[in-house]
C-alpha positions as CSV (number, residue, x, y, z in Angstrom):
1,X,-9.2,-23.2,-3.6
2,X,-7.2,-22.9,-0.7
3,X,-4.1,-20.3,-1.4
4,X,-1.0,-19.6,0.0
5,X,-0.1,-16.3,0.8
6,X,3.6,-14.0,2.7
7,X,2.7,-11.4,5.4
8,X,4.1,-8.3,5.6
9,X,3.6,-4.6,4.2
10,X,5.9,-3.8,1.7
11,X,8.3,-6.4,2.8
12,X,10.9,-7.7,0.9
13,X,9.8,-11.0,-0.3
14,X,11.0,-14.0,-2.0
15,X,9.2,-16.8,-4.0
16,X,9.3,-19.6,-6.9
17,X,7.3,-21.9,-8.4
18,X,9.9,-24.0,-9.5
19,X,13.3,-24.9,-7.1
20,X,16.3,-22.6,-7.8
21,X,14.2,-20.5,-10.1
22,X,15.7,-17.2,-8.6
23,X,19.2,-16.2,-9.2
24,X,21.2,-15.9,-6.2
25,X,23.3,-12.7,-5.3
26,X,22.5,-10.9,-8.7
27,X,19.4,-9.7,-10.1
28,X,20.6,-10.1,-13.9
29,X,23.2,-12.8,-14.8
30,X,24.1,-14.0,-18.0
31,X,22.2,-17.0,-17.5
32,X,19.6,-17.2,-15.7
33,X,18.0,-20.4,-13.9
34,X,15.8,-22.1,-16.3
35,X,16.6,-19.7,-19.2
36,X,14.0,-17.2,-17.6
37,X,13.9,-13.6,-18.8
38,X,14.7,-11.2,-15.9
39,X,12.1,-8.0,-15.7
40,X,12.2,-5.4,-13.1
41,X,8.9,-3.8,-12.0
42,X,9.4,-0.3,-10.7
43,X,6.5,1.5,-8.4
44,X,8.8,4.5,-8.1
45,X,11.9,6.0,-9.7
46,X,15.4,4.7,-9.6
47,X,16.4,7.6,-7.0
48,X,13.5,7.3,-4.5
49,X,14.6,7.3,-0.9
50,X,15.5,3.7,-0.1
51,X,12.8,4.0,2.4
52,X,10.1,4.4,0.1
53,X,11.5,2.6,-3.0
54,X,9.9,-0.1,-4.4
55,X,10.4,-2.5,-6.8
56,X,10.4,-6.1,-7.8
57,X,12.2,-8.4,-9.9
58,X,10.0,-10.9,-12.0
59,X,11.7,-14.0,-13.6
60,X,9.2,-15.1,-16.6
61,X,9.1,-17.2,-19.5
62,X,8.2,-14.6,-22.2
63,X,9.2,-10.6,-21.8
64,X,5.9,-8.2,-21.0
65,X,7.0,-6.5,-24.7
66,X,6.0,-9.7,-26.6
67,X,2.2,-8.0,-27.5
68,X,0.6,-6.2,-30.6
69,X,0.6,-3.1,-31.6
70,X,-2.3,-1.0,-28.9
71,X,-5.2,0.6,-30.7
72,X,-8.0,1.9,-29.2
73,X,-10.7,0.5,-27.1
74,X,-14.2,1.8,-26.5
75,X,-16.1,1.1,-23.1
76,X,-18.8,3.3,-22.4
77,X,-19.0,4.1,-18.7
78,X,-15.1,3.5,-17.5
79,X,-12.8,6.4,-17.8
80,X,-11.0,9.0,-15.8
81,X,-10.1,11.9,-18.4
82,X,-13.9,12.8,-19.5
83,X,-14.8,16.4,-20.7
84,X,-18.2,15.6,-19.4
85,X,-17.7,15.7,-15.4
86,X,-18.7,18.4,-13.5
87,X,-17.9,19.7,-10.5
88,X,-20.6,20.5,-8.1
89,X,-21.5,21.9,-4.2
90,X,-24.3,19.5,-3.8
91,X,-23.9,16.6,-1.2
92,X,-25.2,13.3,-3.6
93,X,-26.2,9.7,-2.8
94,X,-26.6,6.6,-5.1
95,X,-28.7,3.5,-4.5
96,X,-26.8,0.4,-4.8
97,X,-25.5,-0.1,-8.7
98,X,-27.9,-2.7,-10.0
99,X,-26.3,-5.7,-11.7
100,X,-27.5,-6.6,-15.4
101,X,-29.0,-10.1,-16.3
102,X,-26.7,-9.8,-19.2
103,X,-23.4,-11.5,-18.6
104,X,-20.4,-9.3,-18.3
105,X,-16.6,-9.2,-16.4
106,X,-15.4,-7.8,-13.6
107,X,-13.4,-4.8,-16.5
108,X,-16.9,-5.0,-18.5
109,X,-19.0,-3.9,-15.7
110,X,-17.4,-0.6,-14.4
111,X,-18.8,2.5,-13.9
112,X,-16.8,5.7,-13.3
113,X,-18.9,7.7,-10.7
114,X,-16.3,10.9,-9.8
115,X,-12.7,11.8,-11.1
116,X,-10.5,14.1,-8.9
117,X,-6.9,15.3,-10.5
118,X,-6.2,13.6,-13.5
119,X,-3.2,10.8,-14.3
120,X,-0.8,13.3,-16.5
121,X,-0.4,15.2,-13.0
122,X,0.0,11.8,-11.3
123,X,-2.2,13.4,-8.7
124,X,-5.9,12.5,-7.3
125,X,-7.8,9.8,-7.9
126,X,-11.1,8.3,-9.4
127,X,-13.8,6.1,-7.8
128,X,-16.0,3.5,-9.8
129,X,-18.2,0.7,-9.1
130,X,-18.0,-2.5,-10.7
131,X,-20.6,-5.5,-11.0
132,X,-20.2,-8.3,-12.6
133,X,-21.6,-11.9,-13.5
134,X,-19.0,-13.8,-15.3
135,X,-15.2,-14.7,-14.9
136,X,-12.5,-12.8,-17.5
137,X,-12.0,-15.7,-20.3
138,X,-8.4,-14.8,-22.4
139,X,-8.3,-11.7,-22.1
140,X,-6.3,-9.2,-19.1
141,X,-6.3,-5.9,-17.4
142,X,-3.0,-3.5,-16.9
143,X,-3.6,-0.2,-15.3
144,X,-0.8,2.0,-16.6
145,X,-2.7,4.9,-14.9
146,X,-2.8,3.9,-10.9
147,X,-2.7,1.6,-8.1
148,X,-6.0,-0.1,-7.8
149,X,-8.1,-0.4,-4.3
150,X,-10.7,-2.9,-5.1
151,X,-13.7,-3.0,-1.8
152,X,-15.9,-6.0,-2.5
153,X,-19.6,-5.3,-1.4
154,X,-20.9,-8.6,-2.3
155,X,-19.4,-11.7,-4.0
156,X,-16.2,-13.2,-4.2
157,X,-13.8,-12.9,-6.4
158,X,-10.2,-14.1,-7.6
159,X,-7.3,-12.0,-8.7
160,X,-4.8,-13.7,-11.0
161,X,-2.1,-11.7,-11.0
162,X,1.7,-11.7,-13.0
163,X,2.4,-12.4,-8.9
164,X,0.5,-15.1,-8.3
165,X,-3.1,-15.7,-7.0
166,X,-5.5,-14.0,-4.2
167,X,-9.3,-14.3,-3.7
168,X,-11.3,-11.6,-2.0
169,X,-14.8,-11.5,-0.2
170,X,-16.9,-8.5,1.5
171,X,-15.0,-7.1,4.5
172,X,-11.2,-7.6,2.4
173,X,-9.4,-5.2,0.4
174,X,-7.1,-5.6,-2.6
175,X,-4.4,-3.2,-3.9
176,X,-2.9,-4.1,-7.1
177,X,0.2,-1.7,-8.3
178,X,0.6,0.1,-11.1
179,X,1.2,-1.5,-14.6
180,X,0.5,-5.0,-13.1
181,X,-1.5,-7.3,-15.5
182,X,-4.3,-9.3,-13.7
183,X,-7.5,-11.5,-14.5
184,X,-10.7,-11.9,-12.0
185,X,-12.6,-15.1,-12.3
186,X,-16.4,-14.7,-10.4
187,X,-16.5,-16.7,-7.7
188,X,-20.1,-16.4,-6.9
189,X,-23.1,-16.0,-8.4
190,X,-22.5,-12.4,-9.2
191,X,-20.1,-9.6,-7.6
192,X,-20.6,-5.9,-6.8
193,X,-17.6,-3.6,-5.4
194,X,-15.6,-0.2,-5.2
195,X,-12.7,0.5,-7.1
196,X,-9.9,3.1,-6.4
197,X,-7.5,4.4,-8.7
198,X,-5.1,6.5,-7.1
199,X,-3.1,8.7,-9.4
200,X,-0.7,10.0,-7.0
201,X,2.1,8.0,-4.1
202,X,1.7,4.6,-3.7
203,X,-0.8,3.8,-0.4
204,X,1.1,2.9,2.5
205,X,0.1,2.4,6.1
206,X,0.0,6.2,8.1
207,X,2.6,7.1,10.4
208,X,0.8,6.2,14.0
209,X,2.0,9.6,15.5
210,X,0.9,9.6,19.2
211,X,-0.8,6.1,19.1
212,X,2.8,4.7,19.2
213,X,4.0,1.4,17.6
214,X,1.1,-0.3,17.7
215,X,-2.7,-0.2,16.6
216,X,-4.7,0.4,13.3
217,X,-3.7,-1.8,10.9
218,X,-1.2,-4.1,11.6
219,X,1.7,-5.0,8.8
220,X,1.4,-8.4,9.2
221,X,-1.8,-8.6,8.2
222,X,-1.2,-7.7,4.8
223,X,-0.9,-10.8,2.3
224,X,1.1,-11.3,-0.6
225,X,0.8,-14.2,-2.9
226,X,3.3,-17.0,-3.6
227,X,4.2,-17.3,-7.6
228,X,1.8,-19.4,-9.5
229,X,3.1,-19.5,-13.4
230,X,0.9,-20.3,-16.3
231,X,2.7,-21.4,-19.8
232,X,-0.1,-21.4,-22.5
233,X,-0.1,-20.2,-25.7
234,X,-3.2,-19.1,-28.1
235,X,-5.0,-15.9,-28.6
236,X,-5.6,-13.6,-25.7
237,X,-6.7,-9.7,-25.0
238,X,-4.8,-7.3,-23.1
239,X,-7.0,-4.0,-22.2
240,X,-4.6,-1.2,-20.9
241,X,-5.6,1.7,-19.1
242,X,-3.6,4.5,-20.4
243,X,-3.4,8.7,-19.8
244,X,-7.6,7.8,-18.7
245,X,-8.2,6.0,-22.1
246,X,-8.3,1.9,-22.6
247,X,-6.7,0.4,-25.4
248,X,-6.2,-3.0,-26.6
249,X,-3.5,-5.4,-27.5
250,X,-3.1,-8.8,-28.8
251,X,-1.2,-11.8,-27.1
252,X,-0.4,-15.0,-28.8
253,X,0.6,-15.8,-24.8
254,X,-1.0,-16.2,-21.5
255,X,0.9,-13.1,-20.0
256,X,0.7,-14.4,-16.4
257,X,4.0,-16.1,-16.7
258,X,5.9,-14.9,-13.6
259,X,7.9,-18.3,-12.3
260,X,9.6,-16.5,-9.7
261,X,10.2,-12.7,-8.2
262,X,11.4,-10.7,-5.3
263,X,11.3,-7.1,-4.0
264,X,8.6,-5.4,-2.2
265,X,5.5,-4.1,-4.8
266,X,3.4,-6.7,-5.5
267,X,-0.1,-7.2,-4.8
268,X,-1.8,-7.3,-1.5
269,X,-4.6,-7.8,0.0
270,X,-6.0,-7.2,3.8
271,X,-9.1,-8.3,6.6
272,X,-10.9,-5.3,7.6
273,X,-12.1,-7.3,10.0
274,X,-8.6,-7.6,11.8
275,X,-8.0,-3.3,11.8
276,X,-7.5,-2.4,15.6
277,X,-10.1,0.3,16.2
278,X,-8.7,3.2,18.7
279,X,-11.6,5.1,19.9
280,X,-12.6,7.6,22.6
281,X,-13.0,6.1,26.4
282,X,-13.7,10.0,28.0
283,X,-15.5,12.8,25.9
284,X,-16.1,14.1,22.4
285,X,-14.7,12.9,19.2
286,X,-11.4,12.1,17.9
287,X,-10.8,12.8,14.3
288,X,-11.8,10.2,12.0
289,X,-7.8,10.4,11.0
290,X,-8.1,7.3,13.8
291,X,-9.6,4.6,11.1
292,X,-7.7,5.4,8.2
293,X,-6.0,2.0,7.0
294,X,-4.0,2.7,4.1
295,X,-3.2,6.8,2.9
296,X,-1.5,8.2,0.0
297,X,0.3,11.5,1.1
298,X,0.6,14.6,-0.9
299,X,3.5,16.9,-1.4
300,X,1.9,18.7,1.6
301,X,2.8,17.1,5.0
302,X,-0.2,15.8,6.7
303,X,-2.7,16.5,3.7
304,X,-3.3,13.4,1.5
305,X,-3.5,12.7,-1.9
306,X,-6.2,10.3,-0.8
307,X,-6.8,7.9,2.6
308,X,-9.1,4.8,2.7
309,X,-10.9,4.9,6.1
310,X,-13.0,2.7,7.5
311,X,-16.1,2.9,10.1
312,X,-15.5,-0.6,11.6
313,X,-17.8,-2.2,14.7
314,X,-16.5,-0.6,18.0
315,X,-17.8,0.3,21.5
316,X,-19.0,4.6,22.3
317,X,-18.8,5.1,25.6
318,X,-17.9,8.9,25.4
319,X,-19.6,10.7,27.9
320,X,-21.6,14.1,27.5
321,X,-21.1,13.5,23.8
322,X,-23.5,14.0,20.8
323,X,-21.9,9.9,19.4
324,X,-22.7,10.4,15.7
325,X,-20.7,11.9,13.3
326,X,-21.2,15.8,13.9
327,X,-22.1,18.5,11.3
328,X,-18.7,19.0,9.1
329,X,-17.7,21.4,6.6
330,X,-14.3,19.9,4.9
331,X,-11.3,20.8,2.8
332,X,-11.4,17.4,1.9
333,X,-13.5,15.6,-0.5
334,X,-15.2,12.6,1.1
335,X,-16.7,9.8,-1.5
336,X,-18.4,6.9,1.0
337,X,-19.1,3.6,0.4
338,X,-21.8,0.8,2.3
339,X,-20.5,-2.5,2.6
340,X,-22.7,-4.0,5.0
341,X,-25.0,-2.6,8.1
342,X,-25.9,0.6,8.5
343,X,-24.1,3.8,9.0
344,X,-24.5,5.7,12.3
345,X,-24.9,9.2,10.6
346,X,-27.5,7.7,8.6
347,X,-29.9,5.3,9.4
348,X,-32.2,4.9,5.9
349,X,-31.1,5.5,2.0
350,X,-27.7,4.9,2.8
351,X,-27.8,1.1,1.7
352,X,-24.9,-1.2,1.5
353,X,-23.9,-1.5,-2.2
354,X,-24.8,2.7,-2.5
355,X,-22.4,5.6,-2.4
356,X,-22.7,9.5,-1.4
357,X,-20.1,11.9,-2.0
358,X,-19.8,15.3,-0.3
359,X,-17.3,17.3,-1.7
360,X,-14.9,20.2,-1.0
361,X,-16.8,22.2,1.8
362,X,-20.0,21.0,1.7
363,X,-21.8,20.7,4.4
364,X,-22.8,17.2,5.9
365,X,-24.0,15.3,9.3
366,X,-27.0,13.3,10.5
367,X,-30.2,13.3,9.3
368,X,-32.7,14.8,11.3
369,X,-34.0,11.7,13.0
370,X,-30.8,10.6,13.9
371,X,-29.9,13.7,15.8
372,X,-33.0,14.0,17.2
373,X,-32.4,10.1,18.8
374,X,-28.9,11.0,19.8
375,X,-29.6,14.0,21.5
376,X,-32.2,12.3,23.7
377,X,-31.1,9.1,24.4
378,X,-29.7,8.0,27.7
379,X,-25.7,8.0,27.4
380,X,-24.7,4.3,28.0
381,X,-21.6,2.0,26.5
382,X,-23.1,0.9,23.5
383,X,-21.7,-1.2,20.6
384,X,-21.8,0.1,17.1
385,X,-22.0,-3.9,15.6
386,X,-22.8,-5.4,12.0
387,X,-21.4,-2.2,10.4
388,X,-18.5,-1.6,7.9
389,X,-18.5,1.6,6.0
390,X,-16.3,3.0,4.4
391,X,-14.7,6.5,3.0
392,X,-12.2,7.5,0.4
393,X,-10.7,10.7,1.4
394,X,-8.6,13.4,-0.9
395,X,-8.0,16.8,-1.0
396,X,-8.4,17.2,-4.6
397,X,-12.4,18.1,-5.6
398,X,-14.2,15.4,-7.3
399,X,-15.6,15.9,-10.5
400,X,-18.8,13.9,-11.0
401,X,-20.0,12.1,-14.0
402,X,-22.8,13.3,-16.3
403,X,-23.3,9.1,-16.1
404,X,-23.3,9.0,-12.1
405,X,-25.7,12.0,-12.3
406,X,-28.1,11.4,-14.5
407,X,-28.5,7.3,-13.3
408,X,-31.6,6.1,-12.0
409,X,-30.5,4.9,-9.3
410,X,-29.0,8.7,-7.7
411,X,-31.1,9.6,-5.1
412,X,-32.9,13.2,-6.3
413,X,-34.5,13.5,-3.0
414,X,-31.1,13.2,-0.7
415,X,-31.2,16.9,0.5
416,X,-34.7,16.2,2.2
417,X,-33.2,14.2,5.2
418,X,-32.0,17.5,6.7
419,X,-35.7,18.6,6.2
420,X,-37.4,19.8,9.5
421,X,-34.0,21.6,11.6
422,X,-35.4,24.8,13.2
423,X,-33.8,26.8,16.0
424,X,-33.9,25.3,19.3
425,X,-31.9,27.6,21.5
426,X,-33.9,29.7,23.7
427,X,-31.9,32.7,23.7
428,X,-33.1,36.4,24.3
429,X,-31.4,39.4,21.3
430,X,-28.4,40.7,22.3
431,X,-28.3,44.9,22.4
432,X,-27.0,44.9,18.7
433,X,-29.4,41.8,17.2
434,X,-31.5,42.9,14.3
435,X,-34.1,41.5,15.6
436,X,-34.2,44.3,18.1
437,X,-32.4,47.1,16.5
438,X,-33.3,47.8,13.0
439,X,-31.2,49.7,10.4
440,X,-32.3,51.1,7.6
441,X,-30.2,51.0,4.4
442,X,-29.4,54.7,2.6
């Protein structure tokens, strides 16, 4: 179907499905236009800076507190409070998530791979993968818990949200806020993808610092959906994410009954395609702080809860310069995702649809033949093409899975790409090596 869609990052916006259905100059009056019940949406407290506040005003047919009473909801592999995870040193990489023959939604199919902070601290975050085969029938998903990244790898798919509608491919992004109720409907044949939750502040585009006004990601690039009511009534599901447990609810409503709203947190969704790449045109390597699209900061300025950063297509032409990503030792966690192409550090196992996570201060860089190619090659503008990876980036340490770990489809041989590095410096021992000067212990 072909949607309409606002620009604009956290803009204030304005829409209706039906002529006159917003109240002017109030947000509450007696009566409202068409009898609707107002509801106001809030992404952050009353007394948030008015820079940073967000909230909307929805204008629906039934209020969100027309449900059942919530009990709870088993699903096996989706959670983010487990006593199960683990932390550990060791750099990890998944093959691609197969997707079942068995059909299963877009909420049926996720898979919790790594959980870092928790949502009672309303800090960190947790990654999952989700595959799925089949479109949501009467039943809905609220997050109580976080804001939602979803990355498509492969598949389309269709959000429809309290908001309105938005459909997603590969190479687009969609952030859903907090406590918003949505549905997916499979587009394709079948869908695989990334999820973020992110516990902490709401994802915003970063402050461009030196670069100036303009670059990255721009805000108008950002789409927002029109309202697109639904009045039907009959028996429906609401699953609710809730302090890392689900629980479920029954509706005797469709709940996505929004005929009108304003404000500025709403769903949005963004081209990866259209991210203007800043990049070296002299010598080494800027930080990869230059690709980060959207970041949620922490308490600590300049240290993030958790960015998204991408590895879009873009030229090298940096002189003198080992090109790949170098050897790293971080402070930050780094979870990385494959959504098509290859990545530069890492030219085989790293498959699009796969995953690799290197944690706090472990170390990571090209693979042995990689380097080796880099190091000999003659130096020449080259562009990187085909490619978009991505990273999800927080200072918090991840705690795995015993699921993630114990899969099939986690690589058990990762560590052997780094296999074969000997010294190659031809140096002679200084007056106080031990390789010339012994000394014996007492």
């Amino acid at each position: 179907m072909k949607l309409d869609y606002m620009s604009g990052f956290q803009n204030i916006l304005s829409t209706e499905a039906l002529k006159n259905a917003l109240p002017q100059n109030q947000n509450s009056p007696q009566k409202t236009p068409y009898s609707l019940y107002p509801e106001q949406l809030s992404s952050t407290a009353f007394t948030a800076p008015q820079k940073s506040n967000l909230k909307s005003w929805l204008y629906r047919l039934r209020p969100s507190v027309g449900h059942g009473e919530f009990k709870p909801f088993h699903h096996p592999t989706f959670f983010s409070h487990n006593f199960d995870e683990i932390c550990t040193p060791n750099p990890l990489r998944w093959s691609p998530l197969p997707i079942p023959n068995k059909s299963h939604d877009f909420i049926a199919g996720f898979m919790t791979y790594a959980v870092a902070g928790s949502p009672p601290s309303q800090a960190g975050c947790a990654v999952h993968m989700y595959t799925c085969n089949s479109s949501m029938k009467n039943s809905f998903f609220q997050n109580s818990d976080a804001e939602m990244l979803i990355v498509p790898q492969e598949g389309e798919l269709c959000f429809k949200t309290e908001f309105g509608i938005l459909e997603i491919k590969p190479l687009e992004i969609l952030v859903i806020p907090r406590g918003v109720k949505f549905q997916v409907l499979v587009q394709s044949e079948k869908a695989r993808g990334y999820v973020l939750e992110n516990f902490g502040s709401y994802l915003r585009i970063p402050d461009l610092g030196p670069i100036g006004a303009n670059g990255l990601a721009n805000p108008r690039h950002f789409l927002a959906p029109v309202a697109n009511y639904v009045d039907e009534t009959g028996t429906y599901k609401l699953l609710n994410k809730y302090m890392g447990e689900l629980f479920v609810a029954n509706l005797n409503h469709n709940p996505l009954d929004v005929v009108a709203w304003y404000g500025n947190t709403y769903p949005y969704k963004y081209d990866l395609s259209l991210f203007n790449t800043i990049n070296t045109v002299s010598f080494d390597h800027p930080d990869p702080s230059i690709f980060t699209v959207l970041t949620s900061p922490s308490h600590e300025v300049g240290t993030a809860n958790v960015d998204f950063v991408i590895f879009p297509p873009r030229w090298m032409v940096a002189e003198n310069t080992f090109r790949p990503p170098y050897f790293h030792r971080n402070c930050m966690s780094e979870f990385m995702g494959l959504i098509v192409g290859a990545y530069d550090a890492k030219q085989e196992g790293f498959l699009p649809g796969g995953a690799s996570l290197h944690n706090t201060m472990t170390p990571h860089g090209p693979d042995l033949e990689t380097y080796r190619k880099a190091t000999a090659e003659t130096l020449k503008p080259t562009k990187i093409d085909q490619t978009m990876a991505f990273m999800f980036e927080t200072r918090y340490t991840f705690r795995t899975t015993q699921q993630s770990l114990k899969s099939k489809f986690l690589q058990k041989d990762y560590l052997k790409c780094w296999d074969g590095f000997e010294p190659e410096a031809k140096v002679s021992p200084s007056k106080n090596s031990d390789s010339k000067h012994k000394v014996k212990a007492k």
